[in-house]
C-alpha positions in Angstrom: -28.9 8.6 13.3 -25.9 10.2 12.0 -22.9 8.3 14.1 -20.0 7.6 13.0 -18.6 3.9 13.5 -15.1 3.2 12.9 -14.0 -0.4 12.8 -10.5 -1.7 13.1 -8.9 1.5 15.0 -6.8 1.3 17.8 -7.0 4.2 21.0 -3.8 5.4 22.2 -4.7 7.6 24.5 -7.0 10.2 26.0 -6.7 13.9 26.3 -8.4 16.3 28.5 -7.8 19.9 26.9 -9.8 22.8 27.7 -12.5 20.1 29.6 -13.1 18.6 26.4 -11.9 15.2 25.3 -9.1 14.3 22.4 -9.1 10.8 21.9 -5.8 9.8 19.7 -6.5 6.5 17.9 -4.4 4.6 14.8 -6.7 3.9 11.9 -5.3 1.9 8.5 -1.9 2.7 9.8 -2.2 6.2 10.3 -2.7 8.3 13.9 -5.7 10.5 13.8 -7.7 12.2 16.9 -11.1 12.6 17.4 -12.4 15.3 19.7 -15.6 15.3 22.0 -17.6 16.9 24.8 -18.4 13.9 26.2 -16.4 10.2 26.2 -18.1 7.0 26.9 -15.2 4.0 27.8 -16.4 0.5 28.1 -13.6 -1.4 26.8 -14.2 -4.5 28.6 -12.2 -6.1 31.6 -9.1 -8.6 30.5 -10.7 -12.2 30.1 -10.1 -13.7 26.6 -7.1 -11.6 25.2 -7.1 -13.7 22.2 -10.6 -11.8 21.5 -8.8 -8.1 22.1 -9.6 -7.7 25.6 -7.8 -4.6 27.0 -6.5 -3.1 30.6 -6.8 0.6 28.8 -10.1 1.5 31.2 -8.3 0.7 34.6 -5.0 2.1 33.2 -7.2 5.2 32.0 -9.1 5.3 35.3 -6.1 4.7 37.5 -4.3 7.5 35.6 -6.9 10.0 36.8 -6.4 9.1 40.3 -10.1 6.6 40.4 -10.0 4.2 42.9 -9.7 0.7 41.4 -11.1 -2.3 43.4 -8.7 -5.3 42.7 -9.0 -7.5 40.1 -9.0 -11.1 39.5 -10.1 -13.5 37.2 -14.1 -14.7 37.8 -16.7 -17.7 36.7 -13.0 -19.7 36.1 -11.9 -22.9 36.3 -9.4 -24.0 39.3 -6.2 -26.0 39.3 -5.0 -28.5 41.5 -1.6 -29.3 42.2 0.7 -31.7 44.7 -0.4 -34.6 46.2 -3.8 -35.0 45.4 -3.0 -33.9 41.8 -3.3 -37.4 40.3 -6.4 -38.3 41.9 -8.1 -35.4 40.1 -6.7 -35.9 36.9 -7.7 -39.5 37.3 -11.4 -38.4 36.9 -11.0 -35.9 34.2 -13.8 -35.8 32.4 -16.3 -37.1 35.1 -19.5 -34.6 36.6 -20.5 -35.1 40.0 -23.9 -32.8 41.2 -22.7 -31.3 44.2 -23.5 -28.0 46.6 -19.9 -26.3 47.4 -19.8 -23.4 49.6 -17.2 -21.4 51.6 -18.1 -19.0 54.6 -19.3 -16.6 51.7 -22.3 -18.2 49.6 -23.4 -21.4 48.4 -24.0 -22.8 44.9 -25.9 -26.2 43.7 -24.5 -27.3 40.1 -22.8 -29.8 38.6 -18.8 -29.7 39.2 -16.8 -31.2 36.2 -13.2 -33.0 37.3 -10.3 -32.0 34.8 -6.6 -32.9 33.7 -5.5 -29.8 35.9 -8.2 -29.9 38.8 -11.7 -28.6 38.5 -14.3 -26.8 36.4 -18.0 -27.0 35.5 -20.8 -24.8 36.3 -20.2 -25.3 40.3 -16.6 -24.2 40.2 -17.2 -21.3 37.7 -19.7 -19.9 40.4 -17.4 -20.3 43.6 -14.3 -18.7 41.8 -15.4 -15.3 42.1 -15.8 -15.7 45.6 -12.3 -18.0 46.5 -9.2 -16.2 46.6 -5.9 -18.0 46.9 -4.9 -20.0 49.8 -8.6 -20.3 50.4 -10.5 -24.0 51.2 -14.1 -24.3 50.5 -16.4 -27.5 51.1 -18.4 -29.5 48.6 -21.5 -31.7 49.6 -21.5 -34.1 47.0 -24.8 -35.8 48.0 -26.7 -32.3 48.3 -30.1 -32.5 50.2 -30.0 -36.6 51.1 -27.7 -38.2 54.3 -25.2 -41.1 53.7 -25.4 -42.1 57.2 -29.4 -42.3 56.7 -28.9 -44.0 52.9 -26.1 -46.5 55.1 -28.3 -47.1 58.2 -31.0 -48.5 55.8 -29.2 -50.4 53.8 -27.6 -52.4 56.7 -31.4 -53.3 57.4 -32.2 -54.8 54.8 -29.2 -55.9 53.0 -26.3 -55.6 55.4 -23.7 -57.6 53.3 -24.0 -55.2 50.6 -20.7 -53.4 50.0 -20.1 -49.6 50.1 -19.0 -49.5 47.0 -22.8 -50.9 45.8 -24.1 -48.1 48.1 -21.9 -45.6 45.9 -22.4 -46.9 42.4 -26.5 -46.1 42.8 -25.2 -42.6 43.1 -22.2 -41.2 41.2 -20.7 -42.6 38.6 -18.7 -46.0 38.5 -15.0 -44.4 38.2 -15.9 -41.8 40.9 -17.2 -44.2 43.2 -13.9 -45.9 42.5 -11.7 -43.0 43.5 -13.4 -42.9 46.8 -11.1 -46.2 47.5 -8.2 -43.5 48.7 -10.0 -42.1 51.1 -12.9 -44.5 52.0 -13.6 -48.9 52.7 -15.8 -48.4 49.3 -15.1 -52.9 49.4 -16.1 -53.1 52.9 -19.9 -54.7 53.9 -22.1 -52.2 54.9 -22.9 -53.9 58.9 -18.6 -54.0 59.0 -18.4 -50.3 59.4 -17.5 -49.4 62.3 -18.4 -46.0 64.1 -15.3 -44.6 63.3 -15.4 -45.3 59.5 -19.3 -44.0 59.5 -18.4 -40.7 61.1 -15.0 -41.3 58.0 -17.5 -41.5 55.2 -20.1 -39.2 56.5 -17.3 -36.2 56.8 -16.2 -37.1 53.3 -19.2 -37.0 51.3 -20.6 -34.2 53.2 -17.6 -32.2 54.1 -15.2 -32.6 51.4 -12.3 -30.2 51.5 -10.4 -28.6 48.7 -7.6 -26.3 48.5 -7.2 -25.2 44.5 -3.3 -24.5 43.7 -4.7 -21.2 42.0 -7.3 -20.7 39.0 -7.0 -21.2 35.2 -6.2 -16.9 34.4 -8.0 -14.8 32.7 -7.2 -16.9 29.2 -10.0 -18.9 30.3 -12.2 -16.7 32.4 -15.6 -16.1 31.9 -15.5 -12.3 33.2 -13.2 -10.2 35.6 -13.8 -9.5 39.3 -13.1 -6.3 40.3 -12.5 -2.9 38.4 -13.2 0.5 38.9 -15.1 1.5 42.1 -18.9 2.0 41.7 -18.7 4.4 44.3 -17.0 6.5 42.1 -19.6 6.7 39.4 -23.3 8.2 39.8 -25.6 5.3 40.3 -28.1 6.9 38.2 -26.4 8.0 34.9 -22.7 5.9 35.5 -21.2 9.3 34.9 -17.7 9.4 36.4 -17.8 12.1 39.3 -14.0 13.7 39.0 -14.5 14.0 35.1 -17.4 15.7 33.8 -18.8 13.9 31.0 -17.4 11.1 31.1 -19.0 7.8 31.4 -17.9 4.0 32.3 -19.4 0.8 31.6 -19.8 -3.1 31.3 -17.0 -5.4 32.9 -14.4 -2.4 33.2 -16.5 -1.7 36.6 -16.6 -3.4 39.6 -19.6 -5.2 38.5 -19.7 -9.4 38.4 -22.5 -11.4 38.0 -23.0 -15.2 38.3 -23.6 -17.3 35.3 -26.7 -17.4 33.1 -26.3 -14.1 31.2 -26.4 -11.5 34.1 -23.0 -10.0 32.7 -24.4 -10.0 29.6 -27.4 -8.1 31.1 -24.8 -5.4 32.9 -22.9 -4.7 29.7 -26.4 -3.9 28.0 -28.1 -2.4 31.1 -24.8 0.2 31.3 -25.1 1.2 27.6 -28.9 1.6 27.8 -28.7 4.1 30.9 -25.2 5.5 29.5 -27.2 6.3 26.6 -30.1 8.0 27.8 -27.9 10.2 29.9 -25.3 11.7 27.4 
């Protein structure tokens, strides 16, 4: 169709003379400019900076007086740190189906244990909804009741131990690392009220505190950007500055995993597109 696609070119910065735009860029070394009636900028969000991801949207944006919603790293794995540091990095490498929820949302997906604390599909999700200092709960026997799973074994086989109980459901070294906090060696018709209401809380109503998160070295996307409410909803044109257009993860945009940020960064061109 006629563009023009330069590879390999750094943007310096933007200009704004006579309402048009100058866009300064270094190309093979040398510093050219380019000039436009319109500017589209989606230059991503700053996850992956190995892979050239850029702050020069927000800087841009913020610059020009646009309200930015603050950002943090999303769909990234969380650290653990202190006392309970070991027992985490004693299951690294373990998967435990679990539901985990804070007062926000709630997500059913496997959680993976780590050398520095926690990732896998369940943690990626709740990251863009925890914020530092922040506890949230994980159910790690989603949809069935220990005390019910207990109750009947202690009918029919009450000198079965905990631990056997356990092993039929998580792995072997998990149910293993429940020995800090639970009688995993104790016969099930042994427990007393106390240590049912103990395990119960436990598998149901585990509590953890991350130190922090991973960054965005290894973050899937960013939360946060510039504020939706300052672009059309129709054509994503900015409203201060005619003619020009923002897209993909530089906005305030984040979707959970499965390809819906994928989905924004395409839906954003398409309608940019159709509306230049």
């Amino acid at each position: 169709l006629g563009q023009q696609i330069i590879c390999n070119a750094e943007v310096t910065a933007v200009e704004m003379p006579d309402g048009n735009f100058k866009v300064l860029y270094t190309h093979n070394g040398k510093e050219k400019t380019l000039e436009s009636q319109s500017l589209v900028i989606t230059t991503g969000g700053l996850p992956i900076p190995k892979m050239g991801a850029t702050d020069f949207a927000l800087r841009f944006a913020r610059n020009h007086q646009l309200n930015i919603i603050e950002t943090a790293p999303a769909l990234v794995p969380l650290t653990i740190t202190g006392k309970d540091e070991d027992w985490y990095a004693h299951l690294s490498g373990n998967s435990v189906f679990c539901k985990v929820s804070n007062e926000k949302i709630s997500f059913e997906e496997n959680l993976l244990f780590t050398h520095w604390g926690l990732s896998g599909p369940a943690i990626l999700q709740i990251s863009s909804y925890w914020k530092p200092g922040e506890v949230f709960n994980l159910d790690l026997l989603p949809g069935k009741d220990i005390s019910a799973i207990i109750e009947t074994e202690r009918k029919t086989n009450g000198k079965s131990l905990l631990s056997t109980i356990f092993n039929r459901l998580y792995p072997k070294k998990f149910t293993d690392a429940l020995a800090k906090f639970l009688p995993i060696e104790k016969q099930v018709a042994s427990l007393t009220k106390e240590e049912l209401e103990l395990i119960h809380k436990t598998i149901h109503l585990f509590k953890v505190k991350p130190a922090g998160d991973k960054g965005y070295d290894k973050a899937e996307v960013m939360r946060g950007g510039i504020d939706t409410n300052e672009l059309s909803s129709k054509t994503l044109a900015c409203k201060k500055i005619p003619n020009l257009y923002f897209g993909g993860e530089c906005v305030d945009v984040t979707g959970w995993l499965g390809g819906y940020n994928f989905q924004w960064a395409w839906a954003s061109g398409f309608v940019i597109a159709q509306n230049i």
